[in-house]
C-alpha positions in Angstrom: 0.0 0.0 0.0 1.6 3.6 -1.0 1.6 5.8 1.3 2.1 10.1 0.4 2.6 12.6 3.3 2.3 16.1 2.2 3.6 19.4 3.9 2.9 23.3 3.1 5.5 25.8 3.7 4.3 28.3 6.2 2.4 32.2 5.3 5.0 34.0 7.2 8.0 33.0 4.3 5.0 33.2 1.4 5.5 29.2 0.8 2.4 28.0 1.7 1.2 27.2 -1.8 4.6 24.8 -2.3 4.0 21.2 -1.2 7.0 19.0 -0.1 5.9 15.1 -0.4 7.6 12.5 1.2 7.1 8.5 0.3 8.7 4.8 -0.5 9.5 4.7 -4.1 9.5 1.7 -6.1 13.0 1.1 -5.3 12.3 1.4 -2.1 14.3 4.5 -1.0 12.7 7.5 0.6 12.1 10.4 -2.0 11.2 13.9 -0.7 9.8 15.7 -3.6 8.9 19.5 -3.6 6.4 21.4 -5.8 6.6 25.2 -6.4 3.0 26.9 -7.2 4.3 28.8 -10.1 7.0 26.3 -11.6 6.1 23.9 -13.9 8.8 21.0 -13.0 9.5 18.9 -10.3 12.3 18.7 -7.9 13.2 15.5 -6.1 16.0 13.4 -4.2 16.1 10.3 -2.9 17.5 8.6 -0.2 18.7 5.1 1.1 17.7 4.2 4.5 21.1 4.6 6.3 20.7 8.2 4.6 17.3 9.2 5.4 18.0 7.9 9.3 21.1 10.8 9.4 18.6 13.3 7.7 15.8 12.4 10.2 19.0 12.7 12.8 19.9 16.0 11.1 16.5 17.5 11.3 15.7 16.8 14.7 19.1 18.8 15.8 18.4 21.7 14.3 14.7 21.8 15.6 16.2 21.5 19.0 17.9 24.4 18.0 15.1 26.6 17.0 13.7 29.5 19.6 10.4 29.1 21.0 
């Protein structure tokens, strides 16, 4: 069963019209797409597990960092 998780960027940096997408791909490695409202292409990466772990590792360092 495929599974897609969207995300909005946030009003206060205008980006709330852009989607980031996140899900298995056939080849089963994570890929994070994002989709600008006014660009016609997409933009994608893709990640092994061992990779998205130390992203997911990455991410939750700087939100520990963040004020508030």
């Amino acid at each position: 069963m495929a599974y897609v998780l969207n995300f909005y960027g946030t009003e206060n940096t205008k980006t709330d019209k852009n989607v980031l997408e996140v899900y298995v791909n056939i080849q089963n490695e994570i890929t994070v797409s994002i989709k600008e409202e006014d660009v016609e292409h997409l933009t994608y990466i893709s990640f092994d597990k061992q990779t998205a772990i130390k992203l997911v590792k990455e991410l939750k360092k700087q939100i520990s960092l963040m004020e508030g």
